[in-house]
ROVODREN-835028 format. One record per residue (C-alpha): residue in one letter; x, y, z. Coordinates in steps of 0.1 Angstrom, whole numbers, padded with zeros to 4 digits, always signed. Layout:
N
aXYZ...
! end
This chain:
200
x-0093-0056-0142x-0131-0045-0142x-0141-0063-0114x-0107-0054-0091x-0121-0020-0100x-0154-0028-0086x-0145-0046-0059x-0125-0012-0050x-0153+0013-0054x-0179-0009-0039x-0153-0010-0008x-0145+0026-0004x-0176+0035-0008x-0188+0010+0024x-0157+0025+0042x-0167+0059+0038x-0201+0053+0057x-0188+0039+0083x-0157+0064+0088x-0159+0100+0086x-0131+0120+0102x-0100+0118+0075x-0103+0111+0037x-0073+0113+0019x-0068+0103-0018x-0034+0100-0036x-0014+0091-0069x+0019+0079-0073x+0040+0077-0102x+0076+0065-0113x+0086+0058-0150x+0066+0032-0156x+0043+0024-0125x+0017+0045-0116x-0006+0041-0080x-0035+0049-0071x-0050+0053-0035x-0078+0060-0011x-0076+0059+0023x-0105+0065+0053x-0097+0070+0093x-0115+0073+0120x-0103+0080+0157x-0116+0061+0185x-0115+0051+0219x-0091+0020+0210x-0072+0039+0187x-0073+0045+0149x-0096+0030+0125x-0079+0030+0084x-0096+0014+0056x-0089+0016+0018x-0080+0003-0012x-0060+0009-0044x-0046-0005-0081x-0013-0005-0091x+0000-0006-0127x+0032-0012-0140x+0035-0006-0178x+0019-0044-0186x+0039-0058-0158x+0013-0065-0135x-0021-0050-0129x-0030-0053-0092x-0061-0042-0068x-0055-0038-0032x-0074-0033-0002x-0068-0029+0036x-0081-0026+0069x-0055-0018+0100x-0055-0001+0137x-0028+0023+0141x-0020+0042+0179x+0006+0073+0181x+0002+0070+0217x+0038+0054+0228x+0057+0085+0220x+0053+0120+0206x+0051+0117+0168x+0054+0082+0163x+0025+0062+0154x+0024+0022+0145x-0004+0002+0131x-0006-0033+0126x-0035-0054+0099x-0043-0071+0066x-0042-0063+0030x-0055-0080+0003x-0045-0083-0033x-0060-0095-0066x-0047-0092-0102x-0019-0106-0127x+0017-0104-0130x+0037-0111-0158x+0066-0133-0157x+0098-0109-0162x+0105-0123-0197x+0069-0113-0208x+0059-0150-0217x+0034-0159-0195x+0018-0146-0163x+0004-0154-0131x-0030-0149-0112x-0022-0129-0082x-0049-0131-0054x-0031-0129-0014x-0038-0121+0023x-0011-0105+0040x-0003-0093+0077x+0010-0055+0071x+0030-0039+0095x+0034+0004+0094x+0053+0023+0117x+0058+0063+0113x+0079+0091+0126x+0077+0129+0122x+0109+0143+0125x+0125+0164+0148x+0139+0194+0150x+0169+0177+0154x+0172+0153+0120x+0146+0182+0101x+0165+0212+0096x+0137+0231+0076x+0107+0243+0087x+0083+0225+0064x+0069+0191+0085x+0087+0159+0079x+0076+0129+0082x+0094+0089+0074x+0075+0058+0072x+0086+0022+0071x+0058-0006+0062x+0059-0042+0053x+0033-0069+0042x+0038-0107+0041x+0013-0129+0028x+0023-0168+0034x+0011-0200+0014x-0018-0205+0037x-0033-0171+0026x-0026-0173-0011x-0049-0184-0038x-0049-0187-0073x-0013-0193-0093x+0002-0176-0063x+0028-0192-0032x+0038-0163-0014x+0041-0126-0014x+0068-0104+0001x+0065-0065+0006x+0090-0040+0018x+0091+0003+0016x+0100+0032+0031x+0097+0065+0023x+0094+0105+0034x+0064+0130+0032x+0064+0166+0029x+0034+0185+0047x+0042+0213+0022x+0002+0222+0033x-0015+0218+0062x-0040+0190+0042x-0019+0175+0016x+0015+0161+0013x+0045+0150-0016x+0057+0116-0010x+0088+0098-0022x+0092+0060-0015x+0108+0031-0023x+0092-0004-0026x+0103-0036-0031x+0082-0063-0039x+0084-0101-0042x+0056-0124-0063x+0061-0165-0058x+0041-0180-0086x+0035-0222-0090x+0017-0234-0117x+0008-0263-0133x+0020-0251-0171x+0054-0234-0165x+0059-0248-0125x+0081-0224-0102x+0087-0188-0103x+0092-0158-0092x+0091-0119-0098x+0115-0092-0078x+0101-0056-0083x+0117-0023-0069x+0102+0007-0077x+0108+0042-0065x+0079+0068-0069x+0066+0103-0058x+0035+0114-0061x+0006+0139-0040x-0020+0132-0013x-0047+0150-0006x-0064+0151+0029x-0098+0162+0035
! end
């Protein structure tokens, strides 16, 4: 856990010398996960620029550091923009019985697309926005105990301010472990959080 951490701070803080328009920094919580996640863009000629990482923790489940980097464009239609990338992810997840775990470490191609609403399917006046996203890391880009690694959300933010944002989601994720001890297995997670991002 102490060098995910690291490996996260040394990261962002990399990321934000090299971008400087759009910080934004965010927790989300459900029951028993809680998320945390910073995120740094930067607009240019070729569209935009996102870097940032995060760790996830679900109540002993798993404990798991992320980090990305992806170029996003909004300039196919009026408030749609669609990014396309890679994420990467190290930590441990527990088998669901809670006897043994796995060493999580994955590469995966992430795909975001999102859409602020209309007038039309947003009734009140407070911005809108829904977001669909997926990752898929497959058992070339896998080390460790892992095989492969599913992820799947989508989700709605409220620009209650101009610079910050509530966010429900929902997020299903799949963990395909093979080791030597215990052979085959897997982990099915869905979660369903809210949480507050901050934009600077």
């Amino acid at each position: 856990m102490k060098k995910i951490a690291i490996s996260v701070v040394v990261f962002l803080c990399l990321s934000g010398n090299a971008f400087s328009e759009t910080l934004q920094f965010g927790i989300v919580a459900s029951g028993d996960v809680v998320v945390a996640n910073v995120e740094v863009q930067s607009r240019q000629t070729y569209g935009i620029l996102a870097g940032g990482g995060g760790i996830s923790f679900a109540n002993g489940d798993y404990t798991i550091g992320e980090a990305m980097v992806a170029l996003r464009s909004d300039r196919l239609l009026p408030g749609l923009r669609y990014g396309l990338g890679f994420k990467g992810y190290y930590g441990s997840v527990d088998e669901e019985g809670g006897n043994y775990d796995g060493i999580f470490a994955a590469l995966g191609f992430m795909v975001d697309v999102d859409y602020e609403l209309t007038s039309a399917f947003n009734p009140v006046e407070v911005p809108i926005e829904a977001y669909v996203g997926l990752c898929y890391a497959p058992s070339p880009l896998v080390l460790e105990d892992t095989e492969q690694y599913q992820e799947y959300k989508g989700g709605l933010r409220f620009y209650l301010l101009e610079s910050a944002f509530i966010s429900v989601e929902c997020k299903y994720r799949k963990f395909n472990f093979k080791d030597t001890d215990h052979g085959e297995w897997d982990r099915d997670d869905t979660i369903v959080t809210a949480g507050l991002t901050l934009r600077l």
